[in-house]
N, C-alpha and C positions, 0 to 999 in steps of 0.2 A: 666828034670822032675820037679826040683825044681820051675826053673822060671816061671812054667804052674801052678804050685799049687798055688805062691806067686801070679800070675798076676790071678788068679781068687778067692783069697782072697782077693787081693786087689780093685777086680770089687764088691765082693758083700758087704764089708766093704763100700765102696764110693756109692753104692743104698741105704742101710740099711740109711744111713746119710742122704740122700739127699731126703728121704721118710719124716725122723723125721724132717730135718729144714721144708719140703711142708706143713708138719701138724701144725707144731708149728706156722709159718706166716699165716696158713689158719684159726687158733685158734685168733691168736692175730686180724684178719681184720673181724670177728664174734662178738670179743668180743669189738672193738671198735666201730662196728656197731649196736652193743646192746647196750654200753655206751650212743650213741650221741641221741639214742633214746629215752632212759629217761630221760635224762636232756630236750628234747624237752618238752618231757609229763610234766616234774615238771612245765617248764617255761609256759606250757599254764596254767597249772592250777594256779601259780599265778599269770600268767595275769586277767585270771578269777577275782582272788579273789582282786584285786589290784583293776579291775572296776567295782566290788561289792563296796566295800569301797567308791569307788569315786564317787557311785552315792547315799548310806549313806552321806556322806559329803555335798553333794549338797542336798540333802534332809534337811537337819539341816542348811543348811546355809538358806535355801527359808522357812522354819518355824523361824529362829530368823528375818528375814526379814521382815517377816509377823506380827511376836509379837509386833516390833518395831513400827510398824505403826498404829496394832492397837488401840493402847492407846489412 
């Protein structure tokens, strides 16, 4: 009787565990799949903002171009 008690504590000790590590690796591949998704979002917006800038820059570069010449 003992060995039937132990061998079916021992089955639901070994599910109880093997439920929480499923949860915790299903947590952790959620939350790295939300991670890489903002870091996408951040890098487009400054790529955005980086070819904003660069077309500012070429705007001022083609007015001192302009300035130069016209004198």
């Amino acid at each position: 009787m003992k060995r039937f008690i132990l061998s079916i504590f021992c089955l639901i000790f070994t599910l109880n565990f093997s439920a929480c590590s499923s949860k915790t690796q299903e947590d952790i591949t959620t939350t790295r799949g939300t991670d890489i998704t903002e870091l996408l979002r951040t890098i487009i917006e400054k790529e955005k903002e980086i070819n904003e800038l660069t077309k500012k820059l070429e705007a001022c570069e083609s007015q001192n171009e302009k300035q130069k010449i016209a004198p």
